[in-house]
VEXVO-441809 format. One record per atom (N, C-alpha, C): atom name; chain; x, y, z; residue in one letter. Coordinates in steps of 0.02 Angstrom, whole numbers, plus 32768, in hexadecimal, padded with zeros to 4 digits. Example, Ala and Ser with C-alpha at 12.3 -4.5 7.8 and 13.67 -1.06 7.14 Angstrom:
BEGIN
+-------+--------+------+-------+------+--------+
! atome ! chaine ! east ! north !   up ! residu !
+-------+--------+------+-------+------+--------+
!     N !      A ! 8294 !  7EE4 ! 8186 !      A !
!    CA !      A ! 8267 !  7F1F ! 8186 !      A !
!     C !      A ! 8294 !  7F5B ! 8186 !      A !
!     N !      A ! 8282 !  7F90 ! 8162 !      S !
!    CA !      A ! 82AC !  7FCB ! 8165 !      S !
!     C !      A ! 8285 !  8002 ! 818A !      S !
+-------+--------+------+-------+------+--------+
END
This chain:
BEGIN
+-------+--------+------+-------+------+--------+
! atome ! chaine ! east ! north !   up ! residu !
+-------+--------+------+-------+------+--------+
!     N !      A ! 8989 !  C6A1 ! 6905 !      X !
!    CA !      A ! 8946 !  C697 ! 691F !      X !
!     C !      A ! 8926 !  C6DB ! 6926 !      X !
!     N !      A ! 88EE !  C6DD ! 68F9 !      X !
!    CA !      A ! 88D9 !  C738 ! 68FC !      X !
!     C !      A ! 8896 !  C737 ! 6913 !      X !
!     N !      A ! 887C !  C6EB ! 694E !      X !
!    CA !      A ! 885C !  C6FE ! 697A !      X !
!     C !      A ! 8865 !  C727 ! 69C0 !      X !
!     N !      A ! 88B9 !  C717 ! 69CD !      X !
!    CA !      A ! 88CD !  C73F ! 6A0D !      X !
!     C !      A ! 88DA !  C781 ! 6A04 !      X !
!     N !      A ! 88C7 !  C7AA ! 69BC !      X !
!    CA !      A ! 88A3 !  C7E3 ! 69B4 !      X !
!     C !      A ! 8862 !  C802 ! 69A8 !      X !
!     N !      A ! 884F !  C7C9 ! 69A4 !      X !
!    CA !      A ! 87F5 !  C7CF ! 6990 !      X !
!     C !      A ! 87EA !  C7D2 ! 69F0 !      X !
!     N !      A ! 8807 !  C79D ! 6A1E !      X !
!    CA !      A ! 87EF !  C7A6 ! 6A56 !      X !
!     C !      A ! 8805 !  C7DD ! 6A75 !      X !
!     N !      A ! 8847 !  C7FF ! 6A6E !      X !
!    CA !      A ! 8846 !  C835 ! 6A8D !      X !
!     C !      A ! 8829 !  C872 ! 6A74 !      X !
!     N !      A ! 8815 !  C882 ! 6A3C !      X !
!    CA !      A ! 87E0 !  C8B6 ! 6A0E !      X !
!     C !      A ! 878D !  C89A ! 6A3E !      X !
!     N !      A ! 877E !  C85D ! 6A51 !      X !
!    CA !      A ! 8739 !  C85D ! 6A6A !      X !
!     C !      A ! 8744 !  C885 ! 6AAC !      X !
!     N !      A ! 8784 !  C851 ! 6AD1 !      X !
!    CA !      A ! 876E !  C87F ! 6B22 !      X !
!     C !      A ! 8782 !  C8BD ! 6B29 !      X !
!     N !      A ! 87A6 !  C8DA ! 6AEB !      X !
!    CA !      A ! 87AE !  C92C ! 6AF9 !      X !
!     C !      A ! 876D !  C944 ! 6ADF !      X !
!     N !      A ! 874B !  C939 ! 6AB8 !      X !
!    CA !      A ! 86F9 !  C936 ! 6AA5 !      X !
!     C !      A ! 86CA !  C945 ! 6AEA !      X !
!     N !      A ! 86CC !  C911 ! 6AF1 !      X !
!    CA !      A ! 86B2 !  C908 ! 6B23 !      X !
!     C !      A ! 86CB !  C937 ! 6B72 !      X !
!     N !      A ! 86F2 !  C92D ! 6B87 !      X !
!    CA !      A ! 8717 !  C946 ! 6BB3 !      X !
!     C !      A ! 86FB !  C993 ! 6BAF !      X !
!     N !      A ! 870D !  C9BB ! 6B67 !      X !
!    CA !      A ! 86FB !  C9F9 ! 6B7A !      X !
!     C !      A ! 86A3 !  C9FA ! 6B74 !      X !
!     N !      A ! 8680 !  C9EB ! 6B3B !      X !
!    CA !      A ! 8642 !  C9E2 ! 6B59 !      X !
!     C !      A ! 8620 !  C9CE ! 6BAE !      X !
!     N !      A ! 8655 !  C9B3 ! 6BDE !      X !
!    CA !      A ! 863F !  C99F ! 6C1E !      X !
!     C !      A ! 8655 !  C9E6 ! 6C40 !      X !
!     N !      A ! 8673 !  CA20 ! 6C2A !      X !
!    CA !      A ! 867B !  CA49 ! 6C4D !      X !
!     C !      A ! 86A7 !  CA4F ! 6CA8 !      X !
!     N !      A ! 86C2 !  CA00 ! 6CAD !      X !
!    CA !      A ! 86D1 !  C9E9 ! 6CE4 !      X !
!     C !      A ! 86AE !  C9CE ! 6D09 !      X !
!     N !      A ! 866F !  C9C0 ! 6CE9 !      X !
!    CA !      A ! 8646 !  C989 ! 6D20 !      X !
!     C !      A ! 865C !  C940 ! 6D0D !      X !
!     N !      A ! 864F !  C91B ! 6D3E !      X !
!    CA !      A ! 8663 !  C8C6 ! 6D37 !      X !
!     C !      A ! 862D !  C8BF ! 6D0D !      X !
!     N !      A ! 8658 !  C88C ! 6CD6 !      X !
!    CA !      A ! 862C !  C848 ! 6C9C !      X !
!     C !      A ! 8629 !  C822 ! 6CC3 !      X !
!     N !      A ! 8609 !  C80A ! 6CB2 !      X !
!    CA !      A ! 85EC !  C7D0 ! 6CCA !      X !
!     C !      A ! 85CD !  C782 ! 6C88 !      X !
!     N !      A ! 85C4 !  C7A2 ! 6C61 !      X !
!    CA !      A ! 85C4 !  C767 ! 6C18 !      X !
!     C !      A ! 85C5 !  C7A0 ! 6BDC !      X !
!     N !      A ! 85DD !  C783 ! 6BA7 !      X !
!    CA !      A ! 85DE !  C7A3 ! 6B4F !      X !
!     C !      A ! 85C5 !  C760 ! 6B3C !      X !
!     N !      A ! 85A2 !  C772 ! 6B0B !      X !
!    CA !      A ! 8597 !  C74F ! 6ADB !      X !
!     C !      A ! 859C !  C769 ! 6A89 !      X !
!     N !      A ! 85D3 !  C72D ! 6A77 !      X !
!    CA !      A ! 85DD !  C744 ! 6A38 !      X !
!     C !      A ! 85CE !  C722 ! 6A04 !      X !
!     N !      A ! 85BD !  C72D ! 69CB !      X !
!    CA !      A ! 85A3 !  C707 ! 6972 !      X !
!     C !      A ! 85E8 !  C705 ! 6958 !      X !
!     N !      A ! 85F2 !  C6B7 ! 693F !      X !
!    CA !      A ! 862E !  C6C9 ! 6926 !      X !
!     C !      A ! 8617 !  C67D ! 68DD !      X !
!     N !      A ! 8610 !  C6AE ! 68AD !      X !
!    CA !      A ! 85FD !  C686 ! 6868 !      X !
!     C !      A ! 8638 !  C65B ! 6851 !      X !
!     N !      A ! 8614 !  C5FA ! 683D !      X !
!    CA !      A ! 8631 !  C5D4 ! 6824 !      X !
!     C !      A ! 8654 !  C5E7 ! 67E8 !      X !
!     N !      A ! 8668 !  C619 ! 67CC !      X !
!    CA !      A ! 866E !  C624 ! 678E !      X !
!     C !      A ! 868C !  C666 ! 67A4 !      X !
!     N !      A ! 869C !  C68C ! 67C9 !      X !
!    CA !      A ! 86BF !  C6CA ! 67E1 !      X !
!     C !      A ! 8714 !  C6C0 ! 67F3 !      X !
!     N !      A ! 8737 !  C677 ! 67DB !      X !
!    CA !      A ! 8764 !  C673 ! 67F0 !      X !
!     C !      A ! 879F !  C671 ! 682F !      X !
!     N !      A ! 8761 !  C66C ! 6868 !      X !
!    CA !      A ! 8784 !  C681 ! 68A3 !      X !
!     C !      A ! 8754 !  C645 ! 68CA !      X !
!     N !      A ! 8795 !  C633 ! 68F1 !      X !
!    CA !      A ! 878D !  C5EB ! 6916 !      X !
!     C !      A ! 8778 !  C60B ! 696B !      X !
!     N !      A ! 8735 !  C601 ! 6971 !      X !
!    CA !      A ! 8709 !  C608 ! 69B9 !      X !
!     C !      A ! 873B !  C5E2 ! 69ED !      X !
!     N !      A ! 875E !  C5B3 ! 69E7 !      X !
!    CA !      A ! 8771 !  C587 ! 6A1F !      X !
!     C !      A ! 87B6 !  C59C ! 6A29 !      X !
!     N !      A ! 87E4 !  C5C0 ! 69EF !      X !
!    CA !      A ! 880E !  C5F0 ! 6A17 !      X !
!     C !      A ! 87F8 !  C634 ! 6A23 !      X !
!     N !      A ! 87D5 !  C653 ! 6A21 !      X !
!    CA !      A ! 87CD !  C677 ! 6A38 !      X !
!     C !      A ! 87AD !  C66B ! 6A89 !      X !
!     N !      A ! 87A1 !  C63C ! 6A9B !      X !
!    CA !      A ! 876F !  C62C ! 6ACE !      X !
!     C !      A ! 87BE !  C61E ! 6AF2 !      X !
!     N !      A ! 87E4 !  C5F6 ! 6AE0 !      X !
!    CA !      A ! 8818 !  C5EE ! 6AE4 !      X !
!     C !      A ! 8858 !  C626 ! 6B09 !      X !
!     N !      A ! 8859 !  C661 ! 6AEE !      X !
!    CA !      A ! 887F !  C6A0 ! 6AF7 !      X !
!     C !      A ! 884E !  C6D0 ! 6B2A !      X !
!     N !      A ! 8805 !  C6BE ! 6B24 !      X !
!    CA !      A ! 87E1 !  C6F1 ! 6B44 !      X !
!     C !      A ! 87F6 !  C6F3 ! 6B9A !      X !
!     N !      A ! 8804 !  C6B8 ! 6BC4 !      X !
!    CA !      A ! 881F !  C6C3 ! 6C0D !      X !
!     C !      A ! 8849 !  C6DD ! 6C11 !      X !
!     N !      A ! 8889 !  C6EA ! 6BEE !      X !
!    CA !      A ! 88B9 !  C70E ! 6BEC !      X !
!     C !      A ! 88B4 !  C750 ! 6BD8 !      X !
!     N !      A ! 889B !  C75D ! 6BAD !      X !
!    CA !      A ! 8892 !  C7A1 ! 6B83 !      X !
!     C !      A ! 8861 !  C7D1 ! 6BB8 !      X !
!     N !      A ! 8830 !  C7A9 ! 6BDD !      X !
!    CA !      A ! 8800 !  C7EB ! 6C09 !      X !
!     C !      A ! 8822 !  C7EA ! 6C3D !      X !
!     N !      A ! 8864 !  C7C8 ! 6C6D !      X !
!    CA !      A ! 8887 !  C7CE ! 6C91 !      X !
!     C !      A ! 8890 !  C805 ! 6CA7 !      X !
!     N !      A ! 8886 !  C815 ! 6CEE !      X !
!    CA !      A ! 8879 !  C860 ! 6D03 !      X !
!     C !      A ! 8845 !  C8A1 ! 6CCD !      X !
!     N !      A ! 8822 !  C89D ! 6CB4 !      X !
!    CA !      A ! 87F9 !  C8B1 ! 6C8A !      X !
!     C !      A ! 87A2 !  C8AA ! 6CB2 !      X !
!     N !      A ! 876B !  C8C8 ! 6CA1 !      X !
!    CA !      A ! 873C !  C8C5 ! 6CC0 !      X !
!     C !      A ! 8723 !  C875 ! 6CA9 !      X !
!     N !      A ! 873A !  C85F ! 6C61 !      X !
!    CA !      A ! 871E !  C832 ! 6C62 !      X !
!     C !      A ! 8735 !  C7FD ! 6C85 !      X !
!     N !      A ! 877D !  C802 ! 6C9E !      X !
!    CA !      A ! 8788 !  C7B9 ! 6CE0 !      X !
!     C !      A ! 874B !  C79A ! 6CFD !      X !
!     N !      A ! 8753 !  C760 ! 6CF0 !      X !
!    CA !      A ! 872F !  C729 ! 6D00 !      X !
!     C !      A ! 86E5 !  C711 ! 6CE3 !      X !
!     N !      A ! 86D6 !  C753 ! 6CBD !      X !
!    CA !      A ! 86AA !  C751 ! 6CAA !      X !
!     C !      A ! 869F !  C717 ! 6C69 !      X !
!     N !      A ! 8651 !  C6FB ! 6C54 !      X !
!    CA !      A ! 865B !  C6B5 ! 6C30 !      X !
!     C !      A ! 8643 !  C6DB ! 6BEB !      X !
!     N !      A ! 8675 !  C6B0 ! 6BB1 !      X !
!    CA !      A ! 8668 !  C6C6 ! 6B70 !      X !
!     C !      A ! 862B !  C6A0 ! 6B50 !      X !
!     N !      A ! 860E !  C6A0 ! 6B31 !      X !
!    CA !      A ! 85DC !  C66F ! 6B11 !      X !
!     C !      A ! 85CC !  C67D ! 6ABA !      X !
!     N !      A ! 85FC !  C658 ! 6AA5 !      X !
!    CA !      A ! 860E !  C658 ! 6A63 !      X !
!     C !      A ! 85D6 !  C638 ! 6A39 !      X !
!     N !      A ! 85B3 !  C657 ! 6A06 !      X !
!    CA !      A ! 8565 !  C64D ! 69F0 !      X !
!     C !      A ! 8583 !  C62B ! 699A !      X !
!     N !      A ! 857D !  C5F3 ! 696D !      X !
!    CA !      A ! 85A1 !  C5EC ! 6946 !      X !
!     C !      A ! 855B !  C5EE ! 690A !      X !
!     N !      A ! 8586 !  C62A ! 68DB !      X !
!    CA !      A ! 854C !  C623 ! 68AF !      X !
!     C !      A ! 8545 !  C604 ! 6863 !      X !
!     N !      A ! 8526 !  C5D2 ! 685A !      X !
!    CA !      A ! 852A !  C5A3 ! 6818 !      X !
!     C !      A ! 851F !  C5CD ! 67DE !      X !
!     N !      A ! 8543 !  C5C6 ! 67A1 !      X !
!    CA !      A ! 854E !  C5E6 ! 675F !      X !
!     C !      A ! 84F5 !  C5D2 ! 674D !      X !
!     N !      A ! 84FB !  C600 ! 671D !      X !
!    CA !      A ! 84AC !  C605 ! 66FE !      X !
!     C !      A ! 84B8 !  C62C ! 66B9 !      X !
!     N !      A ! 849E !  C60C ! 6690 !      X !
!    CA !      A ! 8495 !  C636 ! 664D !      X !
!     C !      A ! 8462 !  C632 ! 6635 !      X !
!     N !      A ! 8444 !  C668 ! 6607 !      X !
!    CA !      A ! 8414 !  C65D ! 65DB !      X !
!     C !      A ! 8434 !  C663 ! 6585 !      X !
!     N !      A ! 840A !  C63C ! 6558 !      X !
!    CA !      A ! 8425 !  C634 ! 6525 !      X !
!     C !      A ! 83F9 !  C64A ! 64FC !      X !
!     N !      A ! 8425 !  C67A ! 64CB !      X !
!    CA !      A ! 8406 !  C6A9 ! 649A !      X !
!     C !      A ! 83F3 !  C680 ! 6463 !      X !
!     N !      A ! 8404 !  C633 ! 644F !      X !
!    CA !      A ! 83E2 !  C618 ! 6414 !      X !
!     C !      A ! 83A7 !  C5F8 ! 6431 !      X !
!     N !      A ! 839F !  C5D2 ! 646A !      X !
!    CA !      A ! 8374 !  C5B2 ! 6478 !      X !
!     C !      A ! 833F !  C5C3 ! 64A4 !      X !
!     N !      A ! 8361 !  C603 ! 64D0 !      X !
!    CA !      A ! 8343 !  C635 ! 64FD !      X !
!     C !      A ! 832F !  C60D ! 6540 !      X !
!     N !      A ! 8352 !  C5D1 ! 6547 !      X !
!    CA !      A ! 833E !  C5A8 ! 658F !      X !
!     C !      A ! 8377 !  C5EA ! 65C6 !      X !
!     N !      A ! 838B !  C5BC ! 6601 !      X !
!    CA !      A ! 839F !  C5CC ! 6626 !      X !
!     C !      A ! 83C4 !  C58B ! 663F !      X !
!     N !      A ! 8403 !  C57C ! 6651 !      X !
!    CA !      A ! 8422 !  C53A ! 6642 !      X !
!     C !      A ! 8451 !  C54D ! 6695 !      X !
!     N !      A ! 846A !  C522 ! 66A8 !      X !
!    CA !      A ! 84AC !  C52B ! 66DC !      X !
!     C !      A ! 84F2 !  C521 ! 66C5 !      X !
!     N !      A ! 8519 !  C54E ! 66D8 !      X !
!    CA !      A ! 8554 !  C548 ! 66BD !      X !
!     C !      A ! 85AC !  C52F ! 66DB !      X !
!     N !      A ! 85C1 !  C4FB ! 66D6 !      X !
!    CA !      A ! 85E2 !  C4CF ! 66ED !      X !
!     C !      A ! 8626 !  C509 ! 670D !      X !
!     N !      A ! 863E !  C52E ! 66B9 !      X !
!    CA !      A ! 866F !  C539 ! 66B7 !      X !
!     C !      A ! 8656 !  C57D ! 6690 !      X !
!     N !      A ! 869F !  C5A1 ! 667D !      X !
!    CA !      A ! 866F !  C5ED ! 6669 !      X !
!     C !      A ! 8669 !  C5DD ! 6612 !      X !
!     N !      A ! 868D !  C5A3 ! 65F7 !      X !
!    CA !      A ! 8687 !  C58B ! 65B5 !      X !
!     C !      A ! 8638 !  C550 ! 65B2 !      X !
!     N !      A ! 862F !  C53D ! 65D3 !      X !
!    CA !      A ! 8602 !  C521 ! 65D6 !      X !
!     C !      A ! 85C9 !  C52B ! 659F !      X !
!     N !      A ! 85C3 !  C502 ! 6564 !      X !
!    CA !      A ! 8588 !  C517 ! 652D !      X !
!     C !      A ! 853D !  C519 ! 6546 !      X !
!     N !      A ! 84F6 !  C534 ! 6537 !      X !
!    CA !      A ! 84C4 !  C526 ! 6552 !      X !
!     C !      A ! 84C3 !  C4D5 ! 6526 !      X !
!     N !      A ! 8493 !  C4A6 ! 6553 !      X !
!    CA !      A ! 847F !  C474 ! 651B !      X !
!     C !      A ! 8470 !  C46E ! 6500 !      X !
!     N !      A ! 845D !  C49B ! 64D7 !      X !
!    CA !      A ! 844E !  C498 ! 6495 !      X !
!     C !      A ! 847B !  C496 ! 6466 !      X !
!     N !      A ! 84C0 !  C4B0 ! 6487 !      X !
!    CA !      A ! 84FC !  C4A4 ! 6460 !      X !
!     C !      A ! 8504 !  C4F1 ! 6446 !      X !
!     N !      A ! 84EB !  C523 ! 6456 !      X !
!    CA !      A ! 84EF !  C558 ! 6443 !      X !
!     C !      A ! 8522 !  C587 ! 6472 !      X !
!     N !      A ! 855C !  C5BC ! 645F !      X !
!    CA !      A ! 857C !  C5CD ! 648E !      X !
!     C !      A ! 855D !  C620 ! 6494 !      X !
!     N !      A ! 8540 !  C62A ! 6481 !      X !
!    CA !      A ! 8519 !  C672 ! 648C !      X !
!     C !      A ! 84E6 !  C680 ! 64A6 !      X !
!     N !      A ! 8516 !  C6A4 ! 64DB !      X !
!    CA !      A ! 84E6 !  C69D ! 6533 !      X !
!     C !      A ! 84E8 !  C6CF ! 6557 !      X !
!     N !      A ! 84D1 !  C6E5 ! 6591 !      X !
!    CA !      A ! 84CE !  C70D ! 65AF !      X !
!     C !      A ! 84DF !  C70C ! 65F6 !      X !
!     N !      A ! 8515 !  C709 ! 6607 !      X !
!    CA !      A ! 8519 !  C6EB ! 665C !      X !
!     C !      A ! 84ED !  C70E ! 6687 !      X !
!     N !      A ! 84B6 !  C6E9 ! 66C6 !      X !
!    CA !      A ! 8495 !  C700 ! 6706 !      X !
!     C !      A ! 84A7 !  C71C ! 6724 !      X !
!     N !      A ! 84C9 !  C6DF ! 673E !      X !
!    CA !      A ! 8505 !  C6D5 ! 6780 !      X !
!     C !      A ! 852B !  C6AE ! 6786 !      X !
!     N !      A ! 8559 !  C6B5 ! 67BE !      X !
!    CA !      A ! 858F !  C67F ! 67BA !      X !
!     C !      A ! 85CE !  C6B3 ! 67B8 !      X !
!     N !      A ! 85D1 !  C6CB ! 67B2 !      X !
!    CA !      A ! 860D !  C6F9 ! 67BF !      X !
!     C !      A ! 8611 !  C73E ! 67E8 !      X !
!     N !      A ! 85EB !  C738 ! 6817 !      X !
!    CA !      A ! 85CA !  C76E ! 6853 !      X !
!     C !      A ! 8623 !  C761 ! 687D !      X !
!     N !      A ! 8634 !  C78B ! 6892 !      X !
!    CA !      A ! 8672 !  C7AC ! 68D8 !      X !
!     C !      A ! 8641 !  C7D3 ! 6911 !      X !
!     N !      A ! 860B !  C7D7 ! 692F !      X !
!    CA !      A ! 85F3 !  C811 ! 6961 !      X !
!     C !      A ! 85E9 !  C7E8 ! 6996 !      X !
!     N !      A ! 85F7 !  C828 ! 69BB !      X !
!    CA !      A ! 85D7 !  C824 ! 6A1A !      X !
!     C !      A ! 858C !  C831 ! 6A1F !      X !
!     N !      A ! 8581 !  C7EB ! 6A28 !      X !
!    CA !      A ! 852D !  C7F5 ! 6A24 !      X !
!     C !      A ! 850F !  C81E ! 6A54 !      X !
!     N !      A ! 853A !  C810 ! 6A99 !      X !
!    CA !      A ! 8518 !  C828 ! 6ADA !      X !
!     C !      A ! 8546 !  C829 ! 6B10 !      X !
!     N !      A ! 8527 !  C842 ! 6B3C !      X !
!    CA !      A ! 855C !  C847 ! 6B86 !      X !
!     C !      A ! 8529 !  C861 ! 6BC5 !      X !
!     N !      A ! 854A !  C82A ! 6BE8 !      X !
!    CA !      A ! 852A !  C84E ! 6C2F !      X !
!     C !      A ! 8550 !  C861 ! 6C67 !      X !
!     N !      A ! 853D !  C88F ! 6C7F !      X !
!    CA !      A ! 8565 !  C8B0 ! 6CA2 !      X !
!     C !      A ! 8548 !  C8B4 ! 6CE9 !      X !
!     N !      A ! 856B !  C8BD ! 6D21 !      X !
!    CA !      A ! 8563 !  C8B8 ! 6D5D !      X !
!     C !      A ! 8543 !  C8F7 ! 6D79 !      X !
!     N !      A ! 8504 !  C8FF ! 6D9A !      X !
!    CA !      A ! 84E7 !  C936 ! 6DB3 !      X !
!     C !      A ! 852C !  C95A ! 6DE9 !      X !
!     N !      A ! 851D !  C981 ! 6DEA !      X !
!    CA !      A ! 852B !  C9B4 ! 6E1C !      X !
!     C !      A ! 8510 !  C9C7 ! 6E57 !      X !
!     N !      A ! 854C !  C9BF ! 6E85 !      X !
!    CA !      A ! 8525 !  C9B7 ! 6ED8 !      X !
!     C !      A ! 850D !  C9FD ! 6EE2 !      X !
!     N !      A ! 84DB !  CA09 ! 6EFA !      X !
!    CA !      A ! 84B9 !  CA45 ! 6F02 !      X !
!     C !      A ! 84C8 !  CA71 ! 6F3C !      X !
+-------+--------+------+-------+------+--------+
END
């Protein structure tokens, strides 16, 4: 399972970007077509920020649908799978999206003054 390294690569991500302040939410893009399953990772993420700034903090996994455009017909089609033909039946394409891995965002807890 090489999401319970994808999740510990986010909260060390994250973690040092927080500089030691408390998270409080991440939000991450994780493309239908990027090979990596959002629901284990969502899965491993309570364990993995365990003592970490991100403890307790809530993940919010953003899922992004495949998209191609197609160089014979020049539409723009959605894509099931990463074989997926445009309908036109043409396989020469250009992937959008759909295979995004990033930390979209994070919020972090102010600092008592």
């Amino acid at each position: 399972m090489h999401e319970l390294g994808i999740t510990r690569n986010i909260v060390a991500i994250v973690s040092d970007a927080a500089k030691g302040r408390r998270v409080c939410r991440i939000t991450v893009d994780i493309g239908e077509l990027s090979g990596v399953m959002g629901e284990a990772v969502a899965f491993c993420f309570e364990t993995v920020a365990k003592g970490s700034p991100l403890e307790g903090a809530v993940l919010d996994i953003r899922r992004i649908a495949g998209r191609a455009h197609c160089a014979a017909c020049r539409s723009e089609f959605d894509q099931e799978s990463l074989f997926t033909p445009c309908p036109c039946g043409s396989r020469q394409f250009t992937r959008l999206q759909g295979e995004e891995l990033r930390i979209r965002s994070m919020e972090i807890e102010e600092e008592a003054a």
